[in-house]
C-alpha positions as a printed Julia matrix, in Angstrom:
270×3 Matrix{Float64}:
  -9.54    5.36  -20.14
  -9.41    4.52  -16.35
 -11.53    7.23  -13.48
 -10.5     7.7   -10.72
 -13.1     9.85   -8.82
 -12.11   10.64   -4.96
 -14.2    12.37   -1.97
 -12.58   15.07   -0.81
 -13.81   17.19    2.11
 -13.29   20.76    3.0
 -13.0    22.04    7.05
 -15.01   24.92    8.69
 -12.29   27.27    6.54
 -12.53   25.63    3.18
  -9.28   23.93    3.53
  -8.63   20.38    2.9
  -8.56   17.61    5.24
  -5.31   15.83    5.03
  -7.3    12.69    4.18
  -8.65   14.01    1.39
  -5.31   14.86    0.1
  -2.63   11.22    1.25
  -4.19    8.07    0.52
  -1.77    5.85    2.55
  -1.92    2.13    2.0
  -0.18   -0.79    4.4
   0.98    2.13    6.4
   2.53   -0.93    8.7
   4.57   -3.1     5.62
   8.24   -3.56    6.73
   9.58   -4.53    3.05
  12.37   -2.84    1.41
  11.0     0.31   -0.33
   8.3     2.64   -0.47
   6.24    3.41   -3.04
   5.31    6.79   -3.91
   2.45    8.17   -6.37
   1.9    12.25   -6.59
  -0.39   11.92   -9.88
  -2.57    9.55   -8.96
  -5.8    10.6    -9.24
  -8.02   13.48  -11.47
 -10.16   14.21   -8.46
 -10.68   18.23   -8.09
 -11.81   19.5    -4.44
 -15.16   20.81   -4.86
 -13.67   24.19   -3.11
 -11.67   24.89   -6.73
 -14.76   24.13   -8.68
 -13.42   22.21  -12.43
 -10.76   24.75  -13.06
 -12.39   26.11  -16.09
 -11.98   22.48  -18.04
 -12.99   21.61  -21.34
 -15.27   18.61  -20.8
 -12.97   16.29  -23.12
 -10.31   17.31  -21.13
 -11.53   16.52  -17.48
  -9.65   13.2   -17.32
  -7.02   13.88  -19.8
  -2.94   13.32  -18.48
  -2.94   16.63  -17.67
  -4.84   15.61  -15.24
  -3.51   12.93  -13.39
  -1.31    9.81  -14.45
  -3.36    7.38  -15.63
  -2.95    3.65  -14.94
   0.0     4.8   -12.2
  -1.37    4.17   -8.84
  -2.77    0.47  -10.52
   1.34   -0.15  -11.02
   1.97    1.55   -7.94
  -0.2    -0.34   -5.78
   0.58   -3.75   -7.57
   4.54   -2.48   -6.87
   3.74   -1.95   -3.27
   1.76   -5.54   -3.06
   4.25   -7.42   -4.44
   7.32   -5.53   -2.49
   5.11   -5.59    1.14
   6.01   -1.9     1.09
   3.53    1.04    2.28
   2.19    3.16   -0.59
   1.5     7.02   -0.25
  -0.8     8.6    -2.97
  -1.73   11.58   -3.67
  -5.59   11.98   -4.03
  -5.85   15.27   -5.71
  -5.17   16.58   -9.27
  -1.76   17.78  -10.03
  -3.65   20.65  -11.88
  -4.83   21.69   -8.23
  -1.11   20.92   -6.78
   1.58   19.42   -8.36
   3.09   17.21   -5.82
   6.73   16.56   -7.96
   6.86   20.45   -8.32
   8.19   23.11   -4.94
   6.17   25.77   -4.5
   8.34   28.42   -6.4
   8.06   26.2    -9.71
   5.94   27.92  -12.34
   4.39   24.53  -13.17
   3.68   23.5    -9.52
  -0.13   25.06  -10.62
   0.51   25.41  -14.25
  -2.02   27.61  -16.18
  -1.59   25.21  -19.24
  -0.37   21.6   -19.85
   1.05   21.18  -22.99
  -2.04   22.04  -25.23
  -4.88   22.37  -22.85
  -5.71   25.85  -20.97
  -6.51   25.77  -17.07
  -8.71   28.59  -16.56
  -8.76   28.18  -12.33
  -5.34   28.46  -12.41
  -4.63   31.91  -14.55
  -3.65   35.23  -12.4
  -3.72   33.81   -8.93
  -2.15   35.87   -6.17
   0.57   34.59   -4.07
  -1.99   34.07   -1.28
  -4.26   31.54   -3.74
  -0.76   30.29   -4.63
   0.19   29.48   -0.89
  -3.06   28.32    0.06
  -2.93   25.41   -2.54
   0.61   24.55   -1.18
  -1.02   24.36    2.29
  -3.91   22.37    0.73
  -1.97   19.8    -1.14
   1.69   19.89   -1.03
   2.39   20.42    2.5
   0.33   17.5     3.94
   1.72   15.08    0.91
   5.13   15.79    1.82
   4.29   15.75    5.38
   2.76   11.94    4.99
   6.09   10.8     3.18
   8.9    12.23    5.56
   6.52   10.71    8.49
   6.77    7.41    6.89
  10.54    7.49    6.24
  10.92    9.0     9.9
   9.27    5.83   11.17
  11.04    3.31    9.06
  14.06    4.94    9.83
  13.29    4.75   13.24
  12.53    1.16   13.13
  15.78    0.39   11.09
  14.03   -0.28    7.47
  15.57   -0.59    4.62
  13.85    1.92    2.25
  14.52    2.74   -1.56
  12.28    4.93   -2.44
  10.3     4.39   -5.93
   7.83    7.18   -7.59
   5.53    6.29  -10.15
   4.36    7.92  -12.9
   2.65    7.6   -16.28
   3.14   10.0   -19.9
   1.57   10.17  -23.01
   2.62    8.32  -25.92
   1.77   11.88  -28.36
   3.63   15.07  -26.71
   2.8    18.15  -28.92
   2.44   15.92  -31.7
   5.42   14.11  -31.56
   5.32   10.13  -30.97
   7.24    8.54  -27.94
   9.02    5.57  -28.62
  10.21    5.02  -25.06
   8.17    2.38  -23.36
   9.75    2.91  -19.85
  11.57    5.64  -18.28
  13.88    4.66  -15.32
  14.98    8.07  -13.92
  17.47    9.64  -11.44
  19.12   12.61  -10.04
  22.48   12.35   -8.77
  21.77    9.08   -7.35
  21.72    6.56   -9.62
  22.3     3.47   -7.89
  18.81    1.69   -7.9
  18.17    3.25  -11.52
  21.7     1.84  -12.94
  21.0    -1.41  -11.16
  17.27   -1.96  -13.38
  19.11   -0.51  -16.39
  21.26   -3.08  -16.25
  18.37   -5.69  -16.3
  16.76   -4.07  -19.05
  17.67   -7.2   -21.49
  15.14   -9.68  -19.41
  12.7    -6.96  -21.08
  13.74   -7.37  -25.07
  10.47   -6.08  -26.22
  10.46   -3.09  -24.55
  11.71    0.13  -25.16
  13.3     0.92  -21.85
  15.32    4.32  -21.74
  17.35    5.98  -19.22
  15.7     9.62  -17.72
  13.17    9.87  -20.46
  10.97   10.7   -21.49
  11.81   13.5   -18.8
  14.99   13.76  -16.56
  16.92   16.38  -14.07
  17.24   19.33  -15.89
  13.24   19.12  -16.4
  12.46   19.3   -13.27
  11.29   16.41  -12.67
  13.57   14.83   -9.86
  11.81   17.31   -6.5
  10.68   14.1    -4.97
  13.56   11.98   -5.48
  15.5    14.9    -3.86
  13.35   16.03   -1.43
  12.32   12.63    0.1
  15.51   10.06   -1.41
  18.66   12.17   -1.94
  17.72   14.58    1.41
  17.03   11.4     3.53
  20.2     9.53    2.6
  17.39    6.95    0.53
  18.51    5.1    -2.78
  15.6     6.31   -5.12
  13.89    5.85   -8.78
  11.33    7.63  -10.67
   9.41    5.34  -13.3
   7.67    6.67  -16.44
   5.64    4.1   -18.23
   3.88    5.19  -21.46
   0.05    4.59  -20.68
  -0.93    3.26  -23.19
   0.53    0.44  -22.11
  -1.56    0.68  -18.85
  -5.16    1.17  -19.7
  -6.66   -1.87  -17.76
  -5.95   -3.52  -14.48
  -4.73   -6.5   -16.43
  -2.03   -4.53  -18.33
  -1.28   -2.44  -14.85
  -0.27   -6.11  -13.41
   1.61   -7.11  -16.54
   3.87   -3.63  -16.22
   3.96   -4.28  -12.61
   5.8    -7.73  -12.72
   7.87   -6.75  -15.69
   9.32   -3.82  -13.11
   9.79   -6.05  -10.55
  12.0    -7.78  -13.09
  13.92   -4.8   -13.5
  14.5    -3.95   -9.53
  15.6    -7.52   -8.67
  18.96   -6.77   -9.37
  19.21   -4.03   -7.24
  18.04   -6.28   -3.78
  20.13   -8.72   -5.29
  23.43   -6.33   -5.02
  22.42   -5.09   -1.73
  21.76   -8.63   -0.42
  25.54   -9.35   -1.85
  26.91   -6.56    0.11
  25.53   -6.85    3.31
  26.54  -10.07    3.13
  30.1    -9.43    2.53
  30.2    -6.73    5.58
  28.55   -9.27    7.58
């Protein structure tokens, strides 16, 4: 299994530096999208100690998405689009979650106990929303704000990674192209999903809306007027940077389409 370790630094009052929180990279790429990746790495701020973690379960994908910021970055290479990731554990701060979900700092994930996150007041509560959430989402609206203001195209595309064994149940889904109530881009790489016979590619799954699983598509797509798509690729398709790449082109494969249709259109109105 991949590490990803980050630095993370504290201020004077213990609280995060926003560059220990948004890794941003080609802040400056004009392409067509940009790429989003709240999971992307199991670092823990020193300032919340391990959160009570069973050894074996320190880089587990409770943690963090494994293999998702390798697609994401390829995604953002390949698409000259910026990338925003988020450099802290979603067991610190989920970044997908608002701040009155139960599960934005869950006290277990699926099978594995969080000590550091059990009983805390609303004050520990807000103070990891100030830590983590508010300068992630704070990073992505400032991105879209520029683009915007620059006159961008931007779909925005969130990527994220599950495991293939959920309370002891196998997933057969290979890749999950989600939506909320936009499904434009999503419909558009379903429709592709042929050029990709062997795999197993599913519509919202293994996760969709009524999970909870859409805040970022809503928050930062839907909100802003952006077409939008969360991916889900099983990792154990993506344990190596060599099988991040593969995943990475066969994606691209599935969002042609969509540039292809909005190429047609503008086209037309032109």
């Amino acid at each position: 299994m991949q590490k990803q370790v980050n630095q993370s630094h504290a201020n004077d009052k213990g609280d995060l530096k926003a560059s220990a929180v948004v890794e941003w990279v080609n802040p400056d790429a004009r392409g067509p999208a940009l790429v989003v990746c709240e999971h992307a790495s199991a670092a823990i701020p020193g300032v919340y100690g391990d959160l009570g973690l069973k050894p074996e379960d320190r880089f587990s994908h409770a943690v963090w998405d494994p293999g998702a910021r390798g697609v994401a970055l390829r995604l953002a290479q390949a698409l000259e689009a910026p990338l925003i990731a988020c450099r802290v554990s979603r067991l610190v701060y989920d970044c997908n979650r608002p701040p009155e979900a139960p599960d934005a700092i869950p006290e277990k994930s699926e099978l594995i106990d969080v000590p550091g996150n059990a009983g805390l007041t609303e004050e520990q509560r807000q103070r990891r929303c100030r830590d983590v959430y508010r300068p992630f989402c704070e990073a992505v609206q400032a991105a879209i704000a520029t683009r915007k203001a620059q006159g961008l195209e931007t779909a925005l595309i969130t990527v994220h990674s599950f495991t293939p064994t959920y309370y002891g149940k196998h997933r057969p889904v290979e890749i999950g192209v989600l939506h909320d109530d936009d499904s434009r881009m999503a419909d558009a790489m379903l429709s592709a999903a042929s050029a990709l016979a062997h795999r197993r590619v599913e519509r919202n799954q293994p996760y969709g809306p009524a999970d909870g699983v859409t805040h970022s598509l809503r928050i930062h797509g839907l909100d802003q007027g952006l077409a939008n798509v969360m991916i889900e690729i099983r990792n154990d398709l993506i344990t190596n940077e060599k099988e991040e790449a593969v995943m990475a082109d066969e994606l691209l494969t599935l969002m042609r389409p969509f540039w292809s249709a909005s190429s047609s259109q503008e086209a037309r109105h032109a």
